[in-house]
C-alpha positions as CSV (number, residue, x, y, z in Angstrom):
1,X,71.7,-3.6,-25.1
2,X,73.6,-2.3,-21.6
3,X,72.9,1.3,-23.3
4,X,69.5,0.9,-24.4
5,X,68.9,0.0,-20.6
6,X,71.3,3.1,-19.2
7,X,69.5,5.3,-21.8
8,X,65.7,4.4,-20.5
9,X,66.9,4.8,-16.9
10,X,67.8,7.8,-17.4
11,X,64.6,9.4,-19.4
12,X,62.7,7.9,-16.2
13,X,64.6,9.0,-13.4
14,X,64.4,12.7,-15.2
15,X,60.3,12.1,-15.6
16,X,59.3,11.0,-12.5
17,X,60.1,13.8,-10.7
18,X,57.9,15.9,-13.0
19,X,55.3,13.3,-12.4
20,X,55.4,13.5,-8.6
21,X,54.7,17.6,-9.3
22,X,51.9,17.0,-11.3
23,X,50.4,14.9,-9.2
24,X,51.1,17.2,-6.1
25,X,49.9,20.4,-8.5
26,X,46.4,17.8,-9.2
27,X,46.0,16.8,-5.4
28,X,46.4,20.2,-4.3
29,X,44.0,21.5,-6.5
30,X,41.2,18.7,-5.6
31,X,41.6,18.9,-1.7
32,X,41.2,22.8,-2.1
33,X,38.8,24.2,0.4
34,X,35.4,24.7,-1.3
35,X,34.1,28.3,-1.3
36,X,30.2,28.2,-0.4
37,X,28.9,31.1,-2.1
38,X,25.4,32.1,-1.0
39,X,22.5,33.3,-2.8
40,X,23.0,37.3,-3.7
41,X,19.3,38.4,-2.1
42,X,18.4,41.7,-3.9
43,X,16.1,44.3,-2.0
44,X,12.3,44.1,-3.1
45,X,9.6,46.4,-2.5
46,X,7.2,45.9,0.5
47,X,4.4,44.5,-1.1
48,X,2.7,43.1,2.0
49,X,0.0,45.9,3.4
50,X,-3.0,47.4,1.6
51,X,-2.9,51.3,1.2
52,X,-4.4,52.2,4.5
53,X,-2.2,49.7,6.4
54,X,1.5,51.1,4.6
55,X,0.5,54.5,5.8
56,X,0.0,53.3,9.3
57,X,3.0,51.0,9.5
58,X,5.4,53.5,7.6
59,X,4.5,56.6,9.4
60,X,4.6,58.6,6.3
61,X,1.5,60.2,5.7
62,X,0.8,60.3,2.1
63,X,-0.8,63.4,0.5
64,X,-3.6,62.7,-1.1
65,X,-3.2,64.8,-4.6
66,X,-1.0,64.4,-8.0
67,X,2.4,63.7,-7.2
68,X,3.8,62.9,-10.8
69,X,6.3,61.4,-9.3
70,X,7.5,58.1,-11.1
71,X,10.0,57.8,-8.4
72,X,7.7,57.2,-5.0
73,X,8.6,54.1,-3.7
74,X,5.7,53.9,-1.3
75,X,2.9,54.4,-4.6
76,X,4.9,51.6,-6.2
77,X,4.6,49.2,-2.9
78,X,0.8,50.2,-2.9
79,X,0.3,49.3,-6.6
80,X,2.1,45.9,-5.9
81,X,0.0,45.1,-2.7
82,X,-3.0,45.8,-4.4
83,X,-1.6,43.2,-7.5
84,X,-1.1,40.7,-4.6
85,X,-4.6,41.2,-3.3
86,X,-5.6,40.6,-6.9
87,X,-3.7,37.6,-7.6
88,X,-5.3,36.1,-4.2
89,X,-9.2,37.2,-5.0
90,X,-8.8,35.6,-8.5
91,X,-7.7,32.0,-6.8
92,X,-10.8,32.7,-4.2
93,X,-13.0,33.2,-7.1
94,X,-11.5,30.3,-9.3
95,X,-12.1,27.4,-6.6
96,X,-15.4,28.9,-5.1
97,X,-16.9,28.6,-9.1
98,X,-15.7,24.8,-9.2
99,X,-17.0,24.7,-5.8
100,X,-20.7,26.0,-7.0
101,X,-20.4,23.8,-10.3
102,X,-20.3,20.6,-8.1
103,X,-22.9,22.2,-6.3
104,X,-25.3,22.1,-9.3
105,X,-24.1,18.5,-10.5
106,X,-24.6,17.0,-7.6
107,X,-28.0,18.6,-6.2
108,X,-29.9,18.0,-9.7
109,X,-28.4,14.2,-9.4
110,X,-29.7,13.8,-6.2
111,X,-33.1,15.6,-6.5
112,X,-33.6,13.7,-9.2
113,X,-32.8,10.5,-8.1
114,X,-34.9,11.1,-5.1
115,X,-38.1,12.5,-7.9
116,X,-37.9,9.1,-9.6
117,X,-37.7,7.2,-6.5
118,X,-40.7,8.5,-5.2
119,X,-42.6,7.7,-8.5
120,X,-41.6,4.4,-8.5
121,X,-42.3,3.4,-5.3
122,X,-45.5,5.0,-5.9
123,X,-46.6,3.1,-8.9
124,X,-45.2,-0.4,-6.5
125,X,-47.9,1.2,-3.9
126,X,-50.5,0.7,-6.1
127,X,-49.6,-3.1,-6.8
128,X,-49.0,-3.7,-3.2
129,X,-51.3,-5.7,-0.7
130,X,-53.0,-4.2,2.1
131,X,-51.3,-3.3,5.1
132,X,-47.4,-2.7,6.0
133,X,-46.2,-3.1,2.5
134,X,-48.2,-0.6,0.8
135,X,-48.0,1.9,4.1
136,X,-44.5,1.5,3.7
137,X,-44.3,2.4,-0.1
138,X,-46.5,5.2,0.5
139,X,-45.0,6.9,3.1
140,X,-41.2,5.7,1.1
141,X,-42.7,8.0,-1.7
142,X,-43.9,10.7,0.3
143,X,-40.9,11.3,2.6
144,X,-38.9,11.2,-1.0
145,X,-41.0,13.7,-3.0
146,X,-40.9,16.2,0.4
147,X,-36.8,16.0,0.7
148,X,-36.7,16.3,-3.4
149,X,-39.3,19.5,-3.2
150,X,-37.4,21.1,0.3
151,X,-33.7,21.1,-1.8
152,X,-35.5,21.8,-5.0
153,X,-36.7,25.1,-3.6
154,X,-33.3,25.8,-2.2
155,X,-31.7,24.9,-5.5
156,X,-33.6,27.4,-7.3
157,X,-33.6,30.2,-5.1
158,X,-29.8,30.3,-5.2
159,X,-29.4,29.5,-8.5
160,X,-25.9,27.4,-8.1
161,X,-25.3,27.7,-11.7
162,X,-25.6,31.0,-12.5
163,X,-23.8,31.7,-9.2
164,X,-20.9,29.5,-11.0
165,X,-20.9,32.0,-13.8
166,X,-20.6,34.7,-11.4
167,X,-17.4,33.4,-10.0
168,X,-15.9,32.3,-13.7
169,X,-16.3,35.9,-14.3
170,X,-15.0,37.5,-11.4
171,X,-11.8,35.4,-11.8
172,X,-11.4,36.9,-15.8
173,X,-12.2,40.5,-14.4
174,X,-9.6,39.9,-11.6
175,X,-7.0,38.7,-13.9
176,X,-7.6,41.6,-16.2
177,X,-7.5,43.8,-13.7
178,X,-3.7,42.2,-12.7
179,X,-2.5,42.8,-16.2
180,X,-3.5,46.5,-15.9
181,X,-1.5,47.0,-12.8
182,X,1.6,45.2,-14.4
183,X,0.9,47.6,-17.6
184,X,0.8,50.3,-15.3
185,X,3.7,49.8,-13.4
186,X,5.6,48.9,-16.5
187,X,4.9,52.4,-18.7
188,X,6.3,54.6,-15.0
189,X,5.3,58.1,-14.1
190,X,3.4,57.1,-11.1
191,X,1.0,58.7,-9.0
192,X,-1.3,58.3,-5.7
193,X,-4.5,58.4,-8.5
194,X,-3.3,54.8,-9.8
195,X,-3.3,53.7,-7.1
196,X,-6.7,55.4,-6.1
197,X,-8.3,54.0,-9.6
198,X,-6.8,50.5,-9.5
199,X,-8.4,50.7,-5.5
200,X,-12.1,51.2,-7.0
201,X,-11.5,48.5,-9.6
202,X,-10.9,45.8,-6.8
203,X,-13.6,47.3,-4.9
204,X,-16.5,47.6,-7.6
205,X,-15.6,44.1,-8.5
206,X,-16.4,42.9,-4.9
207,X,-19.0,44.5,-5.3
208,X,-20.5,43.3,-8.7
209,X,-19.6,39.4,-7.9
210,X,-19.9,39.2,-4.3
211,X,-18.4,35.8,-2.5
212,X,-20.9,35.0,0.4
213,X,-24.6,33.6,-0.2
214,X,-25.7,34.9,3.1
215,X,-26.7,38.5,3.1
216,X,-25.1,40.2,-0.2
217,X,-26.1,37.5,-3.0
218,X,-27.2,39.0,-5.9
219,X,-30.9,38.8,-7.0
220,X,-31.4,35.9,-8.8
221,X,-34.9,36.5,-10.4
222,X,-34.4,40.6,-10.8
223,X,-38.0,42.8,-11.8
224,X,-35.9,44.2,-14.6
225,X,-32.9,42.8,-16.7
226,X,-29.9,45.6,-16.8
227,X,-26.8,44.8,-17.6
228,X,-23.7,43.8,-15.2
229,X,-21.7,46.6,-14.1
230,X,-18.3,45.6,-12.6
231,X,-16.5,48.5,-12.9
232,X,-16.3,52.7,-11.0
233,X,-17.9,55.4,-12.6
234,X,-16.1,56.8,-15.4
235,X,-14.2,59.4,-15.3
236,X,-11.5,61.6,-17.9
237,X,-8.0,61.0,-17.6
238,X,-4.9,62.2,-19.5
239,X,-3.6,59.4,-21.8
240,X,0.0,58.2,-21.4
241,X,0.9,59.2,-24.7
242,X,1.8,62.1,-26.2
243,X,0.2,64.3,-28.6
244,X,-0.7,63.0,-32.0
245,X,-1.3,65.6,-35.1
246,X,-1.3,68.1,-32.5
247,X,-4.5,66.5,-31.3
248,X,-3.8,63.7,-28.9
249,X,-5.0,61.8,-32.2
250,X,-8.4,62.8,-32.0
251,X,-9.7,64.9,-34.9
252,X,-14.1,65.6,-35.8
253,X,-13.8,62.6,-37.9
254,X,-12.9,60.1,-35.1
255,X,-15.3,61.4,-33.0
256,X,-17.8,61.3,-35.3
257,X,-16.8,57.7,-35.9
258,X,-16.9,56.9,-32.0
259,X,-20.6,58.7,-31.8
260,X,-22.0,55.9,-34.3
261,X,-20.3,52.9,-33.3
262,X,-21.6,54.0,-29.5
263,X,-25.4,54.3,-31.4
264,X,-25.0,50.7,-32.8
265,X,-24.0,49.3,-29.4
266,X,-27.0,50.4,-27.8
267,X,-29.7,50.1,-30.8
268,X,-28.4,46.2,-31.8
269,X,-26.1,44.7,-29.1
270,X,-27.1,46.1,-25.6
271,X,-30.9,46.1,-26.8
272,X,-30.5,42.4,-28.0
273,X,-28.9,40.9,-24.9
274,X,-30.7,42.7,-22.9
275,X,-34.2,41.4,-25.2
276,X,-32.6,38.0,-24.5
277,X,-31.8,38.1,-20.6
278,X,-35.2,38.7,-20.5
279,X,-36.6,36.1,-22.3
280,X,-34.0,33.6,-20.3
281,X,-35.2,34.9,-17.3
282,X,-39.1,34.9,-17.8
283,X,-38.1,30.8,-19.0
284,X,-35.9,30.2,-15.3
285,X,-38.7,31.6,-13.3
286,X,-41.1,29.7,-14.9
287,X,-39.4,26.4,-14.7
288,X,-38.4,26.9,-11.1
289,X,-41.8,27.3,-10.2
290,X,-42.9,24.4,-12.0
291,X,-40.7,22.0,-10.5
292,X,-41.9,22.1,-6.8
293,X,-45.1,22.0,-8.1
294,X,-44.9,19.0,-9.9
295,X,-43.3,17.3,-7.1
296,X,-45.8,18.2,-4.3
297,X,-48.4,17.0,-6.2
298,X,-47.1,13.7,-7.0
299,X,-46.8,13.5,-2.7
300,X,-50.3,14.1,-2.9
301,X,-50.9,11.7,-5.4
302,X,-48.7,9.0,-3.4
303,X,-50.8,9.8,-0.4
304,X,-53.9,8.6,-2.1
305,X,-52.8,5.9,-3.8
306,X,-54.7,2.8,-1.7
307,X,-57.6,4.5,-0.8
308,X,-60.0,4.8,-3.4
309,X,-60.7,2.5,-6.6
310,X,-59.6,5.2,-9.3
311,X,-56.8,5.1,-11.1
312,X,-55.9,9.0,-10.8
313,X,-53.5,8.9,-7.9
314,X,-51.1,6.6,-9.1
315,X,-51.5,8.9,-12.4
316,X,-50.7,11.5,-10.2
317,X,-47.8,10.1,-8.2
318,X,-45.9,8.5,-11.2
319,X,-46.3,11.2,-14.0
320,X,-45.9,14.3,-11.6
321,X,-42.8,12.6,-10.6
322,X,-41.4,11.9,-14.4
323,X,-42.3,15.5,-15.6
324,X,-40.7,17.1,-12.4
325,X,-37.5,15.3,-13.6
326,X,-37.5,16.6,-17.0
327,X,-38.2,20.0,-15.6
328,X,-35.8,20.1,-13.1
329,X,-33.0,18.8,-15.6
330,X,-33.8,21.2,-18.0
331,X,-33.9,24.1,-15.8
332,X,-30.7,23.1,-14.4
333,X,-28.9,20.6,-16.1
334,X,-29.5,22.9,-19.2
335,X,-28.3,25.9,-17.4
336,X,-30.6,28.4,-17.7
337,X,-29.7,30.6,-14.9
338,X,-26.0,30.4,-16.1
339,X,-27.1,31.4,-19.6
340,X,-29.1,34.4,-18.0
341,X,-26.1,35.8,-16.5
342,X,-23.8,35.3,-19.6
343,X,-26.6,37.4,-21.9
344,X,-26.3,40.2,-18.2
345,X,-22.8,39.7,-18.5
346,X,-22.2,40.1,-22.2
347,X,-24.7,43.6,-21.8
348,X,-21.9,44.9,-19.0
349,X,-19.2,44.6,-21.5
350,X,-21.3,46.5,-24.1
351,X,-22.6,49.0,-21.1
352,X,-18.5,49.3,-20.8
353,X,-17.2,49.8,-24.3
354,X,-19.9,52.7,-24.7
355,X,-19.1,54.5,-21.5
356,X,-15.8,54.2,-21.9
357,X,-16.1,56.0,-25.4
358,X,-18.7,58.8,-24.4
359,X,-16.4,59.5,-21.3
360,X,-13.5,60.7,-23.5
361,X,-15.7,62.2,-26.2
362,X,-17.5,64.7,-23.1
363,X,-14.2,65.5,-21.8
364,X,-13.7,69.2,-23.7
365,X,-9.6,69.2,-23.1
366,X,-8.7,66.5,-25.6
367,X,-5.1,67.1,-23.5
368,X,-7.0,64.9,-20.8
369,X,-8.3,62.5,-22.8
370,X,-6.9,58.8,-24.3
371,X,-5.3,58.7,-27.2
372,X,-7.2,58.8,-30.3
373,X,-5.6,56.5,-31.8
374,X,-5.3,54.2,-29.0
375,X,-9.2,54.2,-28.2
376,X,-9.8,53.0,-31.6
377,X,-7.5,50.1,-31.5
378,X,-9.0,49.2,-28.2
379,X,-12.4,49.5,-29.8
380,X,-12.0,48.0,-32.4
381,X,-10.3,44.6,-30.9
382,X,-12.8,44.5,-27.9
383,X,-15.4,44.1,-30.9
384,X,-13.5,41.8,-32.9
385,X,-12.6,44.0,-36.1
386,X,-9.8,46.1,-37.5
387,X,-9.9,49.5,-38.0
388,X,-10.9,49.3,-41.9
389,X,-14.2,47.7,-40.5
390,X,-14.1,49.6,-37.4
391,X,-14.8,52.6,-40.0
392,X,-16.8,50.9,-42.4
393,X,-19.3,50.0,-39.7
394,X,-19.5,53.7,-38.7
395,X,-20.0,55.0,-41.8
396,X,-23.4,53.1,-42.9
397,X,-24.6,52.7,-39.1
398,X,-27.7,54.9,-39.9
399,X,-28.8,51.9,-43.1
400,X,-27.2,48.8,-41.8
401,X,-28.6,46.1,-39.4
402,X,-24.8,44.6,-39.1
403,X,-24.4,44.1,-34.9
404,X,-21.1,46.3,-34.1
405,X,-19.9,43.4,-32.0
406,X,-18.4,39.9,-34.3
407,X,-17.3,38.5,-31.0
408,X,-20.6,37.4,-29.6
């Protein structure tokens, strides 16, 4: 027993000074200093100032010809400040179409409260007794039917839904143009002419969906329907890739091919929505004169209604005050002046396909023009087919009535 106890005395006092180390070696290590390491902040391009202000800032006047230079780091700043000034219009766009949305909610709501208000108290006139109660309806009605007619002829000279389609499409157009810049900058070999080009692009679009009312609003009841057109004039530019079949990929075939799908667009789609813009435009005038019409003469009817024995002013006051409603709710509540600029719209993107096609097929150096191959694939996905149909369609244009678009 005495050795058992000697033996275990012994393994212990050997341990615990290996203990004590460890337990130095673990202390040591938790009470070691901590290193803060900060965030590694990598240079970034200047992306803050438009073209004009990076040349005055900078002091380094920029020629204005081809540099094919993929290296410039000042045509790479422009592109990305023009992608910022993108990114910005497109929220300016977004929230100024919700904006003019609850503009059209909330004007037809309260026109048309104040339209059936006035007819009701119009058909109480003519129940009323002599004196201050029927005064009081009458002039109620009146006062009503004036306010609803004075915002009704506001409403429909600006149009706020159509002016919400405006600004729906202006934020698409601005986000398309963002992915071209990004596509740009990602495929290289730079030069001041992106720039230039991606410069128009912002600028037609300001242009072609303006923000204020005041001044620059587009015509809302135009003499002739043409189609949008949001985007610079045209013009040939060398394609980013190579040569294919010694041709950039375009051979007589394919041009021939691109000739009749660009003769369908304009006999069937552009002629049809253009056909139909007209027809939703002739319907939006019409009703938008009819409304403030209808309501000023059911305040003439409510100003009558008391005086004389017959029945026809409170006919007038309470039925030119129902049908003003259901004019004023179709007109706008149905969206016609939306659906106007959709059919407008829908033409521009047509209008676009088919100069974009012509401008490549006029240009005589195919060296300068965009790929072939390329063109067709865009073509044919803008329109919603693949190529098999793209050709199909082009080959019995002349003896089909099939529309070259299937998207809309």
């Amino acid at each position: 027993m005495a050795g058992i106890q000697v033996s275990s005395s012994l393994l212990l006092s050997k341990s615990l000074p290996s203990l004590r180390c460890r337990r130095e070696i673990v202390g040591a290590r938790v009470n070691a200093p901590r290193v803060h390491l900060g965030v590694v902040s990598h240079p970034k391009l200047p992306s803050r100032y438009l073209v004009d202000e990076m040349e005055t800032r900078t002091g380094y006047p920029i020629a204005r010809h081809d540099t094919k230079s993929s290296d410039d780091p000042r045509v790479i700043a422009k592109l990305y400040a023009i992608m910022e000034a993108v990114a910005d219009r497109v929220e300016m766009h977004k929230n100024i179409g919700e904006q003019r949305d609850n503009w059209n909610r909330l004007l037809l709501t309260s026109i048309n409260a104040m339209t059936l208000s006035g007819a009701t108290m119009a058909g109480l006139a003519a129940l009323a007794a002599e004196g201050s109660p029927l005064m009081a309806l009458k002039l109620s009605s009146i006062v009503l039917y004036v306010a609803a007619t004075g915002l009704l002829l506001v409403m429909n000279k600006i149009q706020p839904s159509q002016l919400a389609e405006e600004q729906r499409n202006a934020a698409r157009l601005f986000k398309q143009l963002r992915v071209q810049i990004e596509t740009t900058l990602a495929l290289g070999k730079l030069d001041i002419n992106d720039v230039n080009e991606a410069m128009e692009k912002v600028l037609a679009l300001a242009k072609a969906y303006p923000l204020p009312l005041l001044g620059s609003m587009l015509e809302k009841f135009p003499s002739k329907v043409e189609p949008a057109r949001w985007w610079p004039k045209q013009r040939s530019k060398q394609g980013f890739v190579g040569k294919i079949e010694g041709n950039n990929g375009w051979t007589r075939k394919l041009e021939e091919e691109m000739r009749q799908v660009v003769r369908v667009l304009k006999q069937k789609d552009l002629a049809e929505y253009i056909d139909l813009g007209s027809k939703a435009l002739k319907l939006n005038k019409m009703l938008a004169i009819s409304g403030p019409l209808l309501t000023i003469l059911g305040a003439l009817g409510s100003s009558f209604v008391g005086t004389t024995d017959c029945s026809w002013p409170v006919m007038m006051g309470v039925v030119a005050g129902a049908v003003a409603t259901a004019v004023n709710s179709l007109e706008h509540g149905g969206q016609v002046g939306m659906v106007f600029e959709m059919y407008r719209g829908n033409a521009g993107f047509f209008k676009l396909i088919e100069e974009n096609i012509m401008s490549n097929i006029n240009e005589t150096d195919v060296e300068r023009r965009e790929n072939g191959e390329i063109l067709e694939m865009k073509v044919a996905l803008q329109l919603g087919r693949s190529l098999s149909e793209l050709k199909q369609l082009a080959a019995i244009a002349e003896c089909s009535e099939e529309f070259a678009s299937k998207l809309f």
